[in-house]
C-alpha positions in Angstrom: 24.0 -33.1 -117.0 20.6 -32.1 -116.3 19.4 -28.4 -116.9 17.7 -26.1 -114.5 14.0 -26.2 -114.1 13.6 -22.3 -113.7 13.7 -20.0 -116.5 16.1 -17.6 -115.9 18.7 -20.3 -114.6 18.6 -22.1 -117.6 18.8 -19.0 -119.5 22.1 -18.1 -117.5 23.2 -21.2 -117.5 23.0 -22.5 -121.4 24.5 -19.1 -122.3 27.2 -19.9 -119.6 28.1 -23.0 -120.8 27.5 -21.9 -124.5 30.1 -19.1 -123.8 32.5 -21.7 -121.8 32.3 -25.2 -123.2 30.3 -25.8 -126.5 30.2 -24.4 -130.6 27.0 -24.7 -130.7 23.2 -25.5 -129.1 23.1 -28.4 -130.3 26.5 -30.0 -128.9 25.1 -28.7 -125.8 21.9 -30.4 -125.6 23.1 -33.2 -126.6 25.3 -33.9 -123.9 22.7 -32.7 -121.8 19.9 -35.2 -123.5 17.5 -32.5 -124.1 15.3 -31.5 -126.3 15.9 -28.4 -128.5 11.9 -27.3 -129.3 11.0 -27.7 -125.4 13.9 -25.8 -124.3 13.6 -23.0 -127.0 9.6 -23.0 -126.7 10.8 -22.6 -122.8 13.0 -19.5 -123.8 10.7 -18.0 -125.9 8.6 -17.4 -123.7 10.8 -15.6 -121.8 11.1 -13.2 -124.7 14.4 -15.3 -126.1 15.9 -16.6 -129.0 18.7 -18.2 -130.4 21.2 -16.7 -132.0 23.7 -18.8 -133.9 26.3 -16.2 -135.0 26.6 -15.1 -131.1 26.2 -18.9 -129.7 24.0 -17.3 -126.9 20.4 -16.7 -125.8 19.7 -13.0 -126.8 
């Protein structure tokens, strides 16, 4: 599975799938073969975080 390129897509879609499909982030990118700090240093940047008691992008 390869994730979107553009912020906000990949926004939508990891809390899509996070909502839909997986526990957790990193049973997520896992399957997806990608790497946590690039895709939360991507986020961040964007003003989000991680938050592991909602399993979303807040």
């Amino acid at each position: 599975m390869k994730l979107p390129s553009d912020g906000a897509m990949l926004l939508s879609f990891l809390n899509t799938k996070l909502r839909d499909e997986y526990s957790s982030l990193d049973e997520l990118l896992e399957d997806c073969g990608a790497d946590r700090g690039e895709v939360e240093e991507k986020l961040r940047a964007l003003g989000y975080e991680y938050d592991p008691s909602r399993n979303a992008f807040r």
